[in-house]
KEVEX-131029 format. One record per residue: chain; residue in three letters; x, y, z of N, C-alpha, C in turn. Coordinates in steps of 0.1 Angstrom, whole numbers, plus 5000, padded with zeros to 4 digits. Example, Ala and Ser with C-alpha at 12.3 -4.5 7.8 and 13.67 -1.06 7.14 Angstrom:
<nodes>
<node mol="A" type="ala" n_xx="5132" n_yy="4943" n_zz="5078" ca_xx="5123" ca_yy="4955" ca_zz="5078" c_xx="5132" c_yy="4967" c_zz="5078"/>
<node mol="A" type="ser" n_xx="5128" n_yy="4978" n_zz="5071" ca_xx="5137" ca_yy="4989" ca_zz="5071" c_xx="5129" c_yy="5000" c_zz="5079"/>
</nodes>
This chain:
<nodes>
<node mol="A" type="unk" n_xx="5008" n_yy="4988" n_zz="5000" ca_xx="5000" ca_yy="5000" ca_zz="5000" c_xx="5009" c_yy="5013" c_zz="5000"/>
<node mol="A" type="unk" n_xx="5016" n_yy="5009" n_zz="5008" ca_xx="5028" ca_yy="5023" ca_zz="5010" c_xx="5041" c_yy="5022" c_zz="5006"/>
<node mol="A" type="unk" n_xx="5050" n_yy="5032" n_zz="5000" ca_xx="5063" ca_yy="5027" ca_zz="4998" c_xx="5067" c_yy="5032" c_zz="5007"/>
<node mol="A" type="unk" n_xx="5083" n_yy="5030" n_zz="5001" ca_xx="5095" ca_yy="5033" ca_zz="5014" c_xx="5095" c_yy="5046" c_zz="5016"/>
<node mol="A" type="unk" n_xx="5094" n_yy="5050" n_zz="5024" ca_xx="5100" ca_yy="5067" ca_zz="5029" c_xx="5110" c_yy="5071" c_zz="5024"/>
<node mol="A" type="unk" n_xx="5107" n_yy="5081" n_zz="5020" ca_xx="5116" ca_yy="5088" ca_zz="5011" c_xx="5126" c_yy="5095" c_zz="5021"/>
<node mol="A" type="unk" n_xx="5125" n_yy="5094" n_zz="5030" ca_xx="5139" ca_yy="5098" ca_zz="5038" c_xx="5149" c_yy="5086" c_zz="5044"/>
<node mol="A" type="unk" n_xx="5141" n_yy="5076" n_zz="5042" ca_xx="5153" ca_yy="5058" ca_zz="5039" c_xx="5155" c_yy="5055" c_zz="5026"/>
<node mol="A" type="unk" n_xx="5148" n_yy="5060" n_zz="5019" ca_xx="5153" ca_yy="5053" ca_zz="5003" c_xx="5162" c_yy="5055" c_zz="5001"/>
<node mol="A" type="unk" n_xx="5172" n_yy="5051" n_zz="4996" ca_xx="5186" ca_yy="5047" ca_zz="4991" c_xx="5195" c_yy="5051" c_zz="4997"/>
<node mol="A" type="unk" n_xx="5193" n_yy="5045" n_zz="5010" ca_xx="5201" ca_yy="5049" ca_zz="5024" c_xx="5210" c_yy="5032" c_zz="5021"/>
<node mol="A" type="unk" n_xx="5225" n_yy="5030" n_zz="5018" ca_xx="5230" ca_yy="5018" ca_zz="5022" c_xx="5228" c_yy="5016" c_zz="5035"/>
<node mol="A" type="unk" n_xx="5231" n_yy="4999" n_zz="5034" ca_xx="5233" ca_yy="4993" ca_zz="5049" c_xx="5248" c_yy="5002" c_zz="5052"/>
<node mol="A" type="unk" n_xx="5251" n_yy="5003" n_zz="5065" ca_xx="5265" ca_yy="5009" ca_zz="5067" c_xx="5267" c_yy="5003" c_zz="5079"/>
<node mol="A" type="unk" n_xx="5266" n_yy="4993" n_zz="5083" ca_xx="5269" ca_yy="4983" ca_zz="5095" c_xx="5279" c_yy="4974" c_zz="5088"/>
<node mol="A" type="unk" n_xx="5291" n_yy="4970" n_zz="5095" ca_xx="5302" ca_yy="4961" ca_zz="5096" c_xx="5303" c_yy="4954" c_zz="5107"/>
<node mol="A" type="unk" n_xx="5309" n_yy="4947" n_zz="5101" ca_xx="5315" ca_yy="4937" ca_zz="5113" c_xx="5330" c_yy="4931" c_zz="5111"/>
<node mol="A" type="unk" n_xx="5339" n_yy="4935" n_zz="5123" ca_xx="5354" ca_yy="4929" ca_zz="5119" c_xx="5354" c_yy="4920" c_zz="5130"/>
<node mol="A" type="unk" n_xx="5369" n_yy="4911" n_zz="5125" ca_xx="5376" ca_yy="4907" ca_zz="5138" c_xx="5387" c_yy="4914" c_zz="5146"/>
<node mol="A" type="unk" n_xx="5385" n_yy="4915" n_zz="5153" ca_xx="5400" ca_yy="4925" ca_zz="5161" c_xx="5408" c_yy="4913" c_zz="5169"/>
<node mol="A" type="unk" n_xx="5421" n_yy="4914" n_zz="5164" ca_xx="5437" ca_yy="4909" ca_zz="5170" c_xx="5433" c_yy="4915" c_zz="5180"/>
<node mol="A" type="unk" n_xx="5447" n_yy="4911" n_zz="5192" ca_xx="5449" ca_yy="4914" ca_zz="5201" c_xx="5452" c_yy="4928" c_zz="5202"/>
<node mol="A" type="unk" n_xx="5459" n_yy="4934" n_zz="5193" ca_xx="5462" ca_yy="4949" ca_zz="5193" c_xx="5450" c_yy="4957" c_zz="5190"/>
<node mol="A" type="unk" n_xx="5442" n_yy="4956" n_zz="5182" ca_xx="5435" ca_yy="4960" ca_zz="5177" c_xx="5427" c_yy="4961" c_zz="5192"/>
<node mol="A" type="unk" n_xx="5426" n_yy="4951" n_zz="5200" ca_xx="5413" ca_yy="4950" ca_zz="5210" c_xx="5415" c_yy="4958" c_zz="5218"/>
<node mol="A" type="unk" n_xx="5433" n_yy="4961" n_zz="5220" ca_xx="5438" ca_yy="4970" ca_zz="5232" c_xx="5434" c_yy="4983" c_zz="5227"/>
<node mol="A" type="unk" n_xx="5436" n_yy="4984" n_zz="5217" ca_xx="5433" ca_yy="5000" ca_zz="5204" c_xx="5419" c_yy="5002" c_zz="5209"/>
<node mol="A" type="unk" n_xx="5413" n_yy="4992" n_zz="5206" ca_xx="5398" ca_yy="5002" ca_zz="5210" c_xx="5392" c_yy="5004" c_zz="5221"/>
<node mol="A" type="unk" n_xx="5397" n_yy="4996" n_zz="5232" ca_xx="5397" ca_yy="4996" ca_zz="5250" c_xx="5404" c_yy="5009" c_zz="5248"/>
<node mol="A" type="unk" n_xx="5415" n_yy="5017" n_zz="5246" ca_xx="5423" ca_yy="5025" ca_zz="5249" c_xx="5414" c_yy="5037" c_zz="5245"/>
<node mol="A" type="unk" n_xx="5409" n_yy="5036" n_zz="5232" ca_xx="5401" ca_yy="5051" ca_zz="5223" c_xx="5385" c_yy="5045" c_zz="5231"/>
<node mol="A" type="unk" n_xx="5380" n_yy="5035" n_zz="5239" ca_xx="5369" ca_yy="5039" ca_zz="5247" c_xx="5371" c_yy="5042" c_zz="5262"/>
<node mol="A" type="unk" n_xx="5379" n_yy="5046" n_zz="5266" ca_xx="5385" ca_yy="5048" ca_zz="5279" c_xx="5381" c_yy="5060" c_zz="5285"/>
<node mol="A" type="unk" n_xx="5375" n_yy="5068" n_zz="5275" ca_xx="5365" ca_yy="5085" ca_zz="5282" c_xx="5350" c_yy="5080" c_zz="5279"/>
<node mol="A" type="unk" n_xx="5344" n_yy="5066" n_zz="5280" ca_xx="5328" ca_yy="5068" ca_zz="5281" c_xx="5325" c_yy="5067" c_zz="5266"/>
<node mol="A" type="unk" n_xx="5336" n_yy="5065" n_zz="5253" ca_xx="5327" ca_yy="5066" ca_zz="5239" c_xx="5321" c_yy="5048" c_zz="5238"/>
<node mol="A" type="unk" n_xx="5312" n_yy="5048" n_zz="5232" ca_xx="5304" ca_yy="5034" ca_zz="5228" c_xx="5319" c_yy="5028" c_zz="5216"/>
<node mol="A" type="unk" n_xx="5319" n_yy="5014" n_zz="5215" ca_xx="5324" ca_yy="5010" ca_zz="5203" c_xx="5318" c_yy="5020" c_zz="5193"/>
<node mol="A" type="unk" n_xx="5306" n_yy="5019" n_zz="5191" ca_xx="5308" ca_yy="5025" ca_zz="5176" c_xx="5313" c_yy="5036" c_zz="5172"/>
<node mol="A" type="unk" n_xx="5311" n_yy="5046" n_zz="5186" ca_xx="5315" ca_yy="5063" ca_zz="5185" c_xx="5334" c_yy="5063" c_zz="5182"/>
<node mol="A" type="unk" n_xx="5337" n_yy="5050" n_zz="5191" ca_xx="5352" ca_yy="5051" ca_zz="5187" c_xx="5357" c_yy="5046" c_zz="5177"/>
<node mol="A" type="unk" n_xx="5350" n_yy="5038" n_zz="5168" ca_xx="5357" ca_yy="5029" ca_zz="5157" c_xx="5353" c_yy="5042" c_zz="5148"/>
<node mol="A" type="unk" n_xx="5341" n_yy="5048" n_zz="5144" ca_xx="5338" ca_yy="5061" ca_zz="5139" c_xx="5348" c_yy="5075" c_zz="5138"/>
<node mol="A" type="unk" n_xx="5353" n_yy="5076" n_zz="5151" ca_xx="5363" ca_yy="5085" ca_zz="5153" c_xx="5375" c_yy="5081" c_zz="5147"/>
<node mol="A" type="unk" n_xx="5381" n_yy="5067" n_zz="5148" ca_xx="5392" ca_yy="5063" ca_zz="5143" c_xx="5395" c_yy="5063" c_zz="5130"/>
<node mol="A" type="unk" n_xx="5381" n_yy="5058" n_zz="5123" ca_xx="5382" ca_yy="5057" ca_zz="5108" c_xx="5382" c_yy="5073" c_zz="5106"/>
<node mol="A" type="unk" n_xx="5377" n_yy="5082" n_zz="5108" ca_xx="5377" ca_yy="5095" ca_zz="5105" c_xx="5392" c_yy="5103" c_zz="5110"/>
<node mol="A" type="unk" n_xx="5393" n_yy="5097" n_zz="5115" ca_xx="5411" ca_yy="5107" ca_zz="5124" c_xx="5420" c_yy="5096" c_zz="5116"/>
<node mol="A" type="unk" n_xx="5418" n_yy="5088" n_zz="5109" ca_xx="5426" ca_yy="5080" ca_zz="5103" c_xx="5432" c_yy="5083" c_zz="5090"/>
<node mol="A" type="unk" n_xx="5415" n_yy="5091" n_zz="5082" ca_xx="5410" ca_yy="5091" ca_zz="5073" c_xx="5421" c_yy="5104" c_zz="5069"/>
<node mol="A" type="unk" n_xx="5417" n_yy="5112" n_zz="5079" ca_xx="5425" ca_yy="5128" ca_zz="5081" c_xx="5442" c_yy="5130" c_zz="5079"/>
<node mol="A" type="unk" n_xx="5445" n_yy="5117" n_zz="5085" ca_xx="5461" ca_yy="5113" ca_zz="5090" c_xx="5466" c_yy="5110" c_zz="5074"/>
<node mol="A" type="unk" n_xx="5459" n_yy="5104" n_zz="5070" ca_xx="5460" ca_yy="5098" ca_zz="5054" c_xx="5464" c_yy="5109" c_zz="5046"/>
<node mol="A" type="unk" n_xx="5448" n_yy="5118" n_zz="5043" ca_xx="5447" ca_yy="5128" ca_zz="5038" c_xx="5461" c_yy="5140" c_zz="5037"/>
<node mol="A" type="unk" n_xx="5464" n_yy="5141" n_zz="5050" ca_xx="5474" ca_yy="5152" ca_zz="5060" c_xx="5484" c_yy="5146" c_zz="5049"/>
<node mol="A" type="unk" n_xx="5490" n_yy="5127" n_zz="5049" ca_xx="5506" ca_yy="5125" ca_zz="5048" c_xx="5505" c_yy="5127" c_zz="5032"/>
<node mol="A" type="unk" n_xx="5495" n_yy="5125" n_zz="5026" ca_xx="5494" ca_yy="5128" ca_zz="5012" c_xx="5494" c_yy="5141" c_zz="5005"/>
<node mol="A" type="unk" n_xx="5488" n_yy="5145" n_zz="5015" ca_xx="5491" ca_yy="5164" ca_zz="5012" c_xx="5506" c_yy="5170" c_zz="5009"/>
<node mol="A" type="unk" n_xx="5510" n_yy="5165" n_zz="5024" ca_xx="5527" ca_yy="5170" ca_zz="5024" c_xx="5533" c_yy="5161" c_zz="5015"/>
<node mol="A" type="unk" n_xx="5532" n_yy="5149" n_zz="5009" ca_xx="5541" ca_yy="5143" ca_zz="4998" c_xx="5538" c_yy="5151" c_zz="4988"/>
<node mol="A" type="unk" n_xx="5527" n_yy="5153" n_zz="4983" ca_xx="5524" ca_yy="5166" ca_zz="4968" c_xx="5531" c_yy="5178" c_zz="4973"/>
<node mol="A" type="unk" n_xx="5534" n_yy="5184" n_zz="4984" ca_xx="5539" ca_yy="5196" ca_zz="4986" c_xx="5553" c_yy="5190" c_zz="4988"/>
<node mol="A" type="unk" n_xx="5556" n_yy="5182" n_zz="4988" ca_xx="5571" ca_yy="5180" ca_zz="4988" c_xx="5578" c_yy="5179" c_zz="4978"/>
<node mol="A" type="unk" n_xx="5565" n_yy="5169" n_zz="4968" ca_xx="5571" ca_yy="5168" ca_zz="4950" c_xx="5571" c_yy="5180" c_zz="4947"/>
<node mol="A" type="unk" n_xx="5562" n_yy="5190" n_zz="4953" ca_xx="5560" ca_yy="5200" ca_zz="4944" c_xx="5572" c_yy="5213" c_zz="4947"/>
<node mol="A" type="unk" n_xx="5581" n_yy="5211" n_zz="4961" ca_xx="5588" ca_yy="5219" ca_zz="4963" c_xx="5597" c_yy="5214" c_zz="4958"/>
<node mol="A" type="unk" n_xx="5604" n_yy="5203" n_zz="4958" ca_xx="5613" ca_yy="5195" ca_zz="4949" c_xx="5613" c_yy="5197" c_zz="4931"/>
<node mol="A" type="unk" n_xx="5604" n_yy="5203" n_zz="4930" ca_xx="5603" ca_yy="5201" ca_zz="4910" c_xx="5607" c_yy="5221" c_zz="4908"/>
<node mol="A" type="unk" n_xx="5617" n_yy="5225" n_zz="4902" ca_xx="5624" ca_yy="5238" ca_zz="4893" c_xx="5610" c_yy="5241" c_zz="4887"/>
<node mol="A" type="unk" n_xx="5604" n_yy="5239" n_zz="4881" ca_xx="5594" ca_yy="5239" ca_zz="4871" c_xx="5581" c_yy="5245" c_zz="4881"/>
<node mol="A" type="unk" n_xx="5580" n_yy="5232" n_zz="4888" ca_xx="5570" ca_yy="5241" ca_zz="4897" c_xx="5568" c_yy="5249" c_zz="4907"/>
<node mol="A" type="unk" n_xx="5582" n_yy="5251" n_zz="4910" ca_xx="5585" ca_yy="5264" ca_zz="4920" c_xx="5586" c_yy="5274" c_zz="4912"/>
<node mol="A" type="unk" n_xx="5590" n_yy="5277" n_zz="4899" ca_xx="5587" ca_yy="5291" ca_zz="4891" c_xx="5575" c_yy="5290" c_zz="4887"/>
<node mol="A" type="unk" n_xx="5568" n_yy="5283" n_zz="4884" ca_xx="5551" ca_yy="5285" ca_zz="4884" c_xx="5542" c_yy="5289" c_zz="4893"/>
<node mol="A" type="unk" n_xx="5546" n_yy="5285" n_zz="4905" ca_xx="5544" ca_yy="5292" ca_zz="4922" c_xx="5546" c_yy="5303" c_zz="4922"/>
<node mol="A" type="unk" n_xx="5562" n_yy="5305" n_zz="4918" ca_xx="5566" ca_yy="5323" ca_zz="4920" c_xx="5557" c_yy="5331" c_zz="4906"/>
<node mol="A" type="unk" n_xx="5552" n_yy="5323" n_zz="4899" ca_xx="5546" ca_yy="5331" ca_zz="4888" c_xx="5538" c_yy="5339" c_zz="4886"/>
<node mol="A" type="unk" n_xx="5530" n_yy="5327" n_zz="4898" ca_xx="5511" ca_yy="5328" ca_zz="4902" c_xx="5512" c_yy="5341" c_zz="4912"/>
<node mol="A" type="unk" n_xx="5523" n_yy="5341" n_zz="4919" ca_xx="5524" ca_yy="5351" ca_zz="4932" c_xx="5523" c_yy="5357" c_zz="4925"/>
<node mol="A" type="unk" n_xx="5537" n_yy="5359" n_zz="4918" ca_xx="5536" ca_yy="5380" ca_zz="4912" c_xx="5526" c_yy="5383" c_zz="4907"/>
<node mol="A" type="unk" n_xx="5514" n_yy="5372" n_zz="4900" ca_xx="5503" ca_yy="5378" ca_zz="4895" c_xx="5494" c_yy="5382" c_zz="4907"/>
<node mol="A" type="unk" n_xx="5492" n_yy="5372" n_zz="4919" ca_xx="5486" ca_yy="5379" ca_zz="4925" c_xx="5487" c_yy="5387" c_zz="4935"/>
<node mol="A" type="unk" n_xx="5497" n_yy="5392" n_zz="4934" ca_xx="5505" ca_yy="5407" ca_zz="4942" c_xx="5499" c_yy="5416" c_zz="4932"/>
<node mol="A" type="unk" n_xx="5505" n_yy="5417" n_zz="4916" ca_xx="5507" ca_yy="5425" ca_zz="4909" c_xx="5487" c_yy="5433" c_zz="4908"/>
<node mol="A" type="unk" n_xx="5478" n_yy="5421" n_zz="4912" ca_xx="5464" ca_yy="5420" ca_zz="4910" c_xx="5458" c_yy="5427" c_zz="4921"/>
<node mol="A" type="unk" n_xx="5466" n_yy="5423" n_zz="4936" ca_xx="5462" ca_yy="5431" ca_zz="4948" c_xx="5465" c_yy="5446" c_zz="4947"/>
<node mol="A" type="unk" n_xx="5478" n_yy="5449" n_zz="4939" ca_xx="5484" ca_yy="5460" ca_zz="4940" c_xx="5473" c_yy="5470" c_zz="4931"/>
<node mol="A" type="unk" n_xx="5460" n_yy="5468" n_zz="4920" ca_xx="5461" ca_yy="5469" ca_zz="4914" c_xx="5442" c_yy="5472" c_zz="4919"/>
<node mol="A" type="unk" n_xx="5440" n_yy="5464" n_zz="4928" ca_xx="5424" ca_yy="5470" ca_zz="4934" c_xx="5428" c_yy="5480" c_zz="4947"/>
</nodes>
């Protein structure tokens, strides 16, 4: 008679299930140690993990990127344009 609510529809399942090693078990005893639920801390981890990732990949492109001739005068390029652009409103 009725369909699905349009505020569940094409909502994935987002429930997992792992096995945790011994380290792993200490790791989440340790990150629930202020009151958070398993799930609030496995949630935080994947997301501060996610960040950590994000962060070391960042500084590897800023590192290739300060490492490459080519792209450090294209940096100083972009500046003088936008100096010469600030100077200029």
């Amino acid at each position: 008679m009725y369909d699905i609510c349009d505020t569940v529809r094409g909502v994935a399942e987002r429930a997992i299930s792992l096995r945790l090693d011994e380290d792993a078990a200490r790791a989440l005893q340790f990150l629930m140690r202020n009151g958070e639920s398993r799930s609030q801390a496995i949630r935080a981890a994947l997301i501060g993990e996610a960040r950590r990732r994000k962060l070391e990949i960042a500084a590897a492109d800023a590192a290739r990127v300060a490492a490459d001739p080519k792209d450090r005068r294209e940096i100083a390029e972009v500046q003088a344009l936008m100096e010469d652009l600030r100077g200029e409103g």
